[in-house]
Structure formats: structure tokens, C-alpha cells
C-alpha positions as YAML, in Angstrom:
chain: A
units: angstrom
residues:
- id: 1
  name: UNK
  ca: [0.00, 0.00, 0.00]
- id: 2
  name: UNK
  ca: [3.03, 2.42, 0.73]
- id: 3
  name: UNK
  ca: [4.22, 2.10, -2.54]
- id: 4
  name: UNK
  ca: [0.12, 3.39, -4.17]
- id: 5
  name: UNK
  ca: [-0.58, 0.14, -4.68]
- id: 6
  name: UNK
  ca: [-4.43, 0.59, -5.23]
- id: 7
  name: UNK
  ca: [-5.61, -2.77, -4.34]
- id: 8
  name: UNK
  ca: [-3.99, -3.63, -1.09]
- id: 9
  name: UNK
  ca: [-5.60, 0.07, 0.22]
- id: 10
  name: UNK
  ca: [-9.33, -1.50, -1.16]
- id: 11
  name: UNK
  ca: [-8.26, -4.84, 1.04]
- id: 12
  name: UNK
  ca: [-7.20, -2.34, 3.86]
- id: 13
  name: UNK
  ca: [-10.69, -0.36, 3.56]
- id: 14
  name: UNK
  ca: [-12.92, -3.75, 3.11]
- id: 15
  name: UNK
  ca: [-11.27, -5.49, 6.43]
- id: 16
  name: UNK
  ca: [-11.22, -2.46, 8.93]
- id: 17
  name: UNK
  ca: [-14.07, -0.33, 7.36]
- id: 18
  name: UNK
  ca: [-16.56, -1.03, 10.22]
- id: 19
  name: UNK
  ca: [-13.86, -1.30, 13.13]
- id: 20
  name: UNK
  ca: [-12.54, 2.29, 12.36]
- id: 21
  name: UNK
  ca: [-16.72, 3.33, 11.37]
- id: 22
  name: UNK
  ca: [-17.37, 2.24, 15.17]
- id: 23
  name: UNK
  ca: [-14.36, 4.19, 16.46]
- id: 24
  name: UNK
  ca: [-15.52, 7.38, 15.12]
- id: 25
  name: UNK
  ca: [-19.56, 6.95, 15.24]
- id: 26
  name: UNK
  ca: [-18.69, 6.04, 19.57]
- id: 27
  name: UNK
  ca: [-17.38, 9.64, 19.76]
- id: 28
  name: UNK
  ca: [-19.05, 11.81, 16.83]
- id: 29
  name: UNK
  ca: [-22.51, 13.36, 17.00]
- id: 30
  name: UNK
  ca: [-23.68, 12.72, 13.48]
- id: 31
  name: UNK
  ca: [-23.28, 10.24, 10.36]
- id: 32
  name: UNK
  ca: [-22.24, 13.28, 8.26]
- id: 33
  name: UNK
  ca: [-18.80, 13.69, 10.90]
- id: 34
  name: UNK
  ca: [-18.40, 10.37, 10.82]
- id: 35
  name: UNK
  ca: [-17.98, 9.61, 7.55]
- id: 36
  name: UNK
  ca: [-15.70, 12.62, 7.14]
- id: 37
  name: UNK
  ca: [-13.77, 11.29, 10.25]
- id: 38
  name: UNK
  ca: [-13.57, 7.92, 8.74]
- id: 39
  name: UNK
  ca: [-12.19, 9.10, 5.25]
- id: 40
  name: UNK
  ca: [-9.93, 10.96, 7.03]
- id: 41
  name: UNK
  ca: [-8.22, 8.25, 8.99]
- id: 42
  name: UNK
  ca: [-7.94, 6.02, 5.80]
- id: 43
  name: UNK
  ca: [-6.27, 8.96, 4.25]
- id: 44
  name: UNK
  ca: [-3.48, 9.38, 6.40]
- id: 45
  name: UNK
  ca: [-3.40, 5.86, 6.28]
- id: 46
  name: UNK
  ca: [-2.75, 6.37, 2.83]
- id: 47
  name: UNK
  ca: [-0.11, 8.41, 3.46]
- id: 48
  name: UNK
  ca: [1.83, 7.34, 6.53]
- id: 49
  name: UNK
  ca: [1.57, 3.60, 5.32]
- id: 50
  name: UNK
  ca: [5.45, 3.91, 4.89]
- id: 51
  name: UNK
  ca: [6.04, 4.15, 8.30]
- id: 52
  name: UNK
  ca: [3.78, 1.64, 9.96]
- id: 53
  name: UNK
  ca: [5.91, -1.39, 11.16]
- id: 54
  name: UNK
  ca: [4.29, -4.47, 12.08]
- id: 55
  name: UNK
  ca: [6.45, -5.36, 15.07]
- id: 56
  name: UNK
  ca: [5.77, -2.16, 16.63]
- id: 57
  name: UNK
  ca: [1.60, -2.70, 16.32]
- id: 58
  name: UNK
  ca: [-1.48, -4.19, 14.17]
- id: 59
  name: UNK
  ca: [-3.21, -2.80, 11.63]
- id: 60
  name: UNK
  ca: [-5.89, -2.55, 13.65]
- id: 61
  name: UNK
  ca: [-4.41, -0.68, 16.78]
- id: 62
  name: UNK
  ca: [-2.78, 1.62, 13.87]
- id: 63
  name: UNK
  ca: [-5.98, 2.74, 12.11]
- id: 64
  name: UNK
  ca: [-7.65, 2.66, 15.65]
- id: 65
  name: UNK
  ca: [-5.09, 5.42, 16.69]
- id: 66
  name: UNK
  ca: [-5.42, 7.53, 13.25]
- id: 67
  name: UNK
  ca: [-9.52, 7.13, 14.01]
- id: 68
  name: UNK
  ca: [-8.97, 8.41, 16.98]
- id: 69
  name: UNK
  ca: [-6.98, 11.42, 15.66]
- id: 70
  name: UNK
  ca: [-9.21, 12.38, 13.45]
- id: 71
  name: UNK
  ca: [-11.84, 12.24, 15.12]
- id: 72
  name: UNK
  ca: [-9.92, 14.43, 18.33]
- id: 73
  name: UNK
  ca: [-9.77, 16.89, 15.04]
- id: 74
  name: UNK
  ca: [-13.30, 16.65, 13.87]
- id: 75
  name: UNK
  ca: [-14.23, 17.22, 17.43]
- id: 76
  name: UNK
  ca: [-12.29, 20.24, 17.89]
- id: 77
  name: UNK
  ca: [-13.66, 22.06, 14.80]
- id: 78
  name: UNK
  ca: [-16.97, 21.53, 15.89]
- id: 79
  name: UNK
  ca: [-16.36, 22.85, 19.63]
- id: 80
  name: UNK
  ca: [-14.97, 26.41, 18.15]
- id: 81
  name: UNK
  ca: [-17.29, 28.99, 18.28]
- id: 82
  name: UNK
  ca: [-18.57, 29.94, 14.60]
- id: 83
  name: UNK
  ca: [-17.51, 33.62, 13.99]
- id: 84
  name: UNK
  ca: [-20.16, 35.94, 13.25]
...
């Protein structure tokens, strides 16, 4: 996948779709956020894919983490008062 390889990404989104979905919806007011949250994480899982290591962590605990990033993010945007 670090190397753009467009299939193993589809294999990455088809296995952990739901488990990083259920991260975000646990913590996000809306289906909207969510999905923005979720696209998110699998694109800096796109991009930092060259630094994962597998002895260091799963998959799993990995996109958990960039979830829960993202959705720290999301979260903050929506706290800040809107300017008038």
C-alpha cells in the first residue's frame, strides 16, 4: 500500500471499514462527521503507510489510533465557536 498500490488500500478499507466506522460513530454526533472522520483516517493511512511497522503494532491498533486522531480533530472544529 506504501508504494500506491491501489488494491492492497481496497483490502485495507474492506477489512477495517466497520472497526474504524465504530471508532468514530462512539465519539461523533452525526453520520455526516463520521464519515468525514472515517475518510480521514484512511487517508493518512494512505499516506503514513510507509512508516507503519508491524512489530511495533497491528493494523488494527494503527488505524484505531489515526480514528482516533481524526476524530480528536473533527471534534475540535466543531467545539470552536462559529464567527459571526
Amino acid at each position: 500500500m506504501s508504494l500506491g498500490d491501489q488494491g492492497a488500500f481496497r483490502e485495507l478499507l474492506a477489512r477495517f471499514r466497520s472497526t474504524v466506522y465504530a471508532t468514530a460513530y462512539a465519539a461523533l454526533p452525526d453520520p455526516e462527521t463520521v464519515e468525514a472522520a472515517v475518510a480521514d483516517a484512511f487517508e493518512q493511512a494512505r499516506h503514513t503507510a510507509t512508516g507503519f511497522l508491524d512489530t511495533r503494532g497491528s493494523v488494527s491498533g494503527w488505524l484505531t489510533h489515526l480514528t482516533r486522531l481524526c476524530t480528536a480533530a473533527r471534534l475540535s472544529r466543531l467545539r470552536q465557536p462559529k464567527a459571526s
